[in-house]
N, C-alpha and C positions, 0 to 999 in steps of 0.2 A: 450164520449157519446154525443151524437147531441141531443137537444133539441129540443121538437116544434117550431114552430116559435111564435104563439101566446102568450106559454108557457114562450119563450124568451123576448118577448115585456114587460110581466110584470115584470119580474124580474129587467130586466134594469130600469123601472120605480124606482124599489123600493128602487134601489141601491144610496144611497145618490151622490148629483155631476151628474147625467146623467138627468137632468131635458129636458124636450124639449127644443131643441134650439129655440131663437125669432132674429127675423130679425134685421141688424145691420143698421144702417143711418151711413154715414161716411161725417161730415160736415167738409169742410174748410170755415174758417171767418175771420172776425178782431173781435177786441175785442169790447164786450160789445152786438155783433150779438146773440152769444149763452149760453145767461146763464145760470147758473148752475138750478135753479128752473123753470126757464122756460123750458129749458132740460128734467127735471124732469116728469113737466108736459104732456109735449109730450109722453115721453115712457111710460107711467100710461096709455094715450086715445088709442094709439096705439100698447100698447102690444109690445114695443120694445126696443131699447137698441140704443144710440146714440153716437158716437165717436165723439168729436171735438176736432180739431187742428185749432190754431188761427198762423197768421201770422200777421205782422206789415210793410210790404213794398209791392210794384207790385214784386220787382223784388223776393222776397221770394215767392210770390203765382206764379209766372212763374216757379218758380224751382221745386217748391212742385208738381204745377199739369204736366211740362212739362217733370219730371224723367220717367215716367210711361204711357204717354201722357192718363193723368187722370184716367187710371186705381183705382188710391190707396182711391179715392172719388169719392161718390156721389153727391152731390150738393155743388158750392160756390159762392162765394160775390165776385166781381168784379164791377171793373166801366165799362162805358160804353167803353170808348177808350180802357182801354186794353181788354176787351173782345172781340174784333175781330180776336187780333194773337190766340186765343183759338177755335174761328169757324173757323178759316183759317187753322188749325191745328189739326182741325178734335176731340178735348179734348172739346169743347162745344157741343152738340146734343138739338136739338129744343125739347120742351116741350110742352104740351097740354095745351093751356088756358082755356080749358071748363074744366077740371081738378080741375081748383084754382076759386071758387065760391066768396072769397073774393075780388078778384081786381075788385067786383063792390062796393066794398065800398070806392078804393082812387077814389082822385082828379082826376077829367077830364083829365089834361094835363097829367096824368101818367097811364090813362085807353088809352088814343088813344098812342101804341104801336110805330106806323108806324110815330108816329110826331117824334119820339124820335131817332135820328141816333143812329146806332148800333144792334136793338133791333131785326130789321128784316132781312133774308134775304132771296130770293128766297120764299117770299110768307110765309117761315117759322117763327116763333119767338122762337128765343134762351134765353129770358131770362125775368125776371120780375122787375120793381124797388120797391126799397125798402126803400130805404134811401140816404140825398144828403145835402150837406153842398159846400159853398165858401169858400177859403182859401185867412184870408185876414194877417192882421199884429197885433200882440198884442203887444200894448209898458207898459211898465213900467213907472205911470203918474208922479212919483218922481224923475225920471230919464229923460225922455223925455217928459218936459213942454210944448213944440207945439206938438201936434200928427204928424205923417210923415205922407205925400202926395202921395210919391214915391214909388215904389217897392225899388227903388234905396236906400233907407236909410237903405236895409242890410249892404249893401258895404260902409257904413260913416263911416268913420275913427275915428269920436268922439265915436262913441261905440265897438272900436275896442274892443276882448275879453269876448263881453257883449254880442251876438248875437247866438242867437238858431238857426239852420235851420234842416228841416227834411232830412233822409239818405234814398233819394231813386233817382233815375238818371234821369224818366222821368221827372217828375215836376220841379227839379231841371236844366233842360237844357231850359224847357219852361221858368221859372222865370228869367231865366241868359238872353233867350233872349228877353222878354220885357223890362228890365232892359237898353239893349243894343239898345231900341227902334226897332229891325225886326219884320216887318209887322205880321209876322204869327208864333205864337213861339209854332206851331207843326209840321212845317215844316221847318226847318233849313237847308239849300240851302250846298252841299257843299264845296264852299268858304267858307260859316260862320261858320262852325263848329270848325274851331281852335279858332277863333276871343272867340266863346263861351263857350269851354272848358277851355281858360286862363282866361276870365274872371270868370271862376268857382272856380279856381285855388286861384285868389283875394278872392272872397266868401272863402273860406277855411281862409284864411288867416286871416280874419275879425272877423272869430267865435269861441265863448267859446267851443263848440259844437255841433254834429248832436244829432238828439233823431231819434226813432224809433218807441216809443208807446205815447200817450197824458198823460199819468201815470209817462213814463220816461222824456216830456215833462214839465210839473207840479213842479216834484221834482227839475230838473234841473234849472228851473224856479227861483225857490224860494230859494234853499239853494244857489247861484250863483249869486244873486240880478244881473238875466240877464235883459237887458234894451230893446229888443226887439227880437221878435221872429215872425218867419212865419209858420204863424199855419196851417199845412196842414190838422188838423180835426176840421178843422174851430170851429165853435159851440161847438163843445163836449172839446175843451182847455178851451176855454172861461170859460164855465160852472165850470170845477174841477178845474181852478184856481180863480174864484171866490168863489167857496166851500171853498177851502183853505184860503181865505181872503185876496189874493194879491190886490191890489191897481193897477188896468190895464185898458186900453181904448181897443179899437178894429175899425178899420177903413181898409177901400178896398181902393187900392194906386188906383192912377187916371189913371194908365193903364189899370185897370179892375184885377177882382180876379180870378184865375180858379176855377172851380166849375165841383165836382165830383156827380157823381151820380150811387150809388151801385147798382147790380140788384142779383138776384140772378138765376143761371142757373146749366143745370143739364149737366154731363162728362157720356161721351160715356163707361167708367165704371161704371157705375149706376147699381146694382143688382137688385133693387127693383124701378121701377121708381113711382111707385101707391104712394110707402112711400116716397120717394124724392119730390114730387108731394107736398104731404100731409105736407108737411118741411115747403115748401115753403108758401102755403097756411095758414098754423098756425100762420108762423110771419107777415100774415096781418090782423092779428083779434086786433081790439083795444087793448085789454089786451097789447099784448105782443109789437105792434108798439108803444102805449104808454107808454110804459117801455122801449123801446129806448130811448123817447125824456125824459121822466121823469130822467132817472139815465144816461144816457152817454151828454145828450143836443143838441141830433144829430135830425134832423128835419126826418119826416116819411112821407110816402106817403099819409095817412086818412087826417091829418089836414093841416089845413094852416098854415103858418109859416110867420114869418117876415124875413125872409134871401134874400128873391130874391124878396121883393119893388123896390128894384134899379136895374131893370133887364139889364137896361143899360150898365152896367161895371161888369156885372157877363161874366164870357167865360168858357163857357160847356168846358170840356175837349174833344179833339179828338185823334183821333190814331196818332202816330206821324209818322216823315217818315222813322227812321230805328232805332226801341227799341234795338235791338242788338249793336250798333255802342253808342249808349249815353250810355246804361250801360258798355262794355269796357273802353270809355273814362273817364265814372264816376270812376270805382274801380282805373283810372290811379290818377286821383283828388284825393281824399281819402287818395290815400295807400303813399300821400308825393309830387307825382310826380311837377316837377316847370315847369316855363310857357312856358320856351325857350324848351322845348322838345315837345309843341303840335305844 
């Protein structure tokens, strides 16, 4: 027997589990971008329902969004450098800034778009910033009495086994080659690219080991009494091994520190851009950029910060010249590989 249709619409109402469906958010992050009460928050103003998936490397947010060419998300956190193989690649889509009413509440420097390589292109803007830290060197003050100058004191043999470094390929070919003093260590020429993958080879050699999150960083830290580490989330290690009670200095080696800068941008899988939009714009309300800097110790767009007084020796990150070829090379470093076969 067929139903009315009206007749039908209430029934399924009433039927427990057939609620109306609400709109989904599909966030990719790093940790500490989307948390659980903030979360909360969101789906409460917006009547929706929010997916987050955190990742802990580039090369993890290239796999994640590159499977599906961004299909499987709506909105994510990238730095500037790699977000270009993402507009180059069609899994970035420009977004409306009349949309997001709060980025008249950050700083200047991160309200003018167009200062900021990456952000624009073809008159379009793909992304918005969010959050940004230097990556300098944490030492152990009982262990290492003079602070290091160097980037180069990953590779000192006096703390052979004692040395943190992060597992991810871009940053780690750029460190290898200011280390190696090359002019420009996001363009690695190449000639130099074996010069720089054996000397990455040494780095392996030198370390207790990689981390992959500032939590994994932390632990490793402390139960390991490591003697120096390179903190790729600059401020936000600082902070929770402080919390934890270690005894650490913090210093930018005299090459200069690279320095990340998240933004957050919307994927050509977007189902809902008004609420992707609406994402983006929520994490620039004090409340919630203040809860960045308060619990991860990561600097936000609204305030000021002490991280970049020394603008001198901070080095934005850029795109480098072939992310495919340093991550191959990386996984060869990693997985054992010795020097005579680069």
């Amino acid at each position: 027997m067929r139903l009315p249709g009206l007749l039908l619409q209430v029934m399924l109402l009433l039927v427990p589990g057939t609620a109306l469906a609400v709109d989904t958010l599909r966030v990719l992050a790093w940790p500490g971008y989307a948390d659980a009460d903030l979360v909360k928050v969101f789906e409460q103003r917006y009547d929706a329902r929010v997916e987050v998936t955190l990742v802990s490397t580039d090369d993890e947010l290239w796999a994640r969004l590159s499977r599906r060419n961004g299909e499987d998300f709506d909105v994510f956190a990238a730095n500037t450098a790699e977000l270009q193989r993402y507009i180059d690649g069609g899994i970035s889509v420009p977004l409306s800034p009349a949309n997001l009413p709060n980025t008249a509440r950050q700083l200047p420097r991160f309200r003018d778009l167009r200062a900021i390589p990456g952000l624009v292109r073809n008159g379009a803007v793909y992304a918005i910033p969010y959050t940004y830290s230097e990556m300098g060197l944490i030492y152990d003050r009982k262990q290492v009495r003079t602070p290091p100058e160097s980037i180069t004191a990953l590779w000192d043999p006096r703390y052979k086994g004692r040395v943190l470094a992060f597992q991810g390929s871009t940053h780690n070919f750029s460190i290898a080659a200011q280390a190696l003093g090359l002019n420009n260590p996001f363009r690695i020429t190449a000639a130099d690219f074996r010069r720089v993958a054996r000397h990455l080879v040494a780095l392996r050699r030198n370390l207790l080991s990689f981390y992959t999150t500032p939590e994994e960083a932390t632990e490793l830290f402390r139960q390991n009494r490591a003697a120096l580490m390179y903190a790729n989330f600059g401020s936000q290690q600082l902070a929770q091994l402080r919390q934890a009670g270690a005894d650490i200095g913090y210093v930018i080696p005299r090459e200069g520190a690279l320095a990340w800068l998240d933004c957050w941008s919307l994927t050509r899988g977007a189902k809902n851009r008004k609420l992707a939009e609406a994402w983006i714009n929520y994490t620039l309300e004090p409340g919630v950029s203040g809860a960045l800097t308060k619990r991860q110790g990561l600097s936000n767009t609204l305030e000021a910060s002490h991280l970049l007084q020394d603008r001198a020796r901070i080095i934005w990150l850029e795109r480098v010249e072939d992310a495919v070829r340093r991550t191959t090379l990386w996984d060869r470093v990693v997985s054992g590989d010795v020097m005579e076969r680069f």
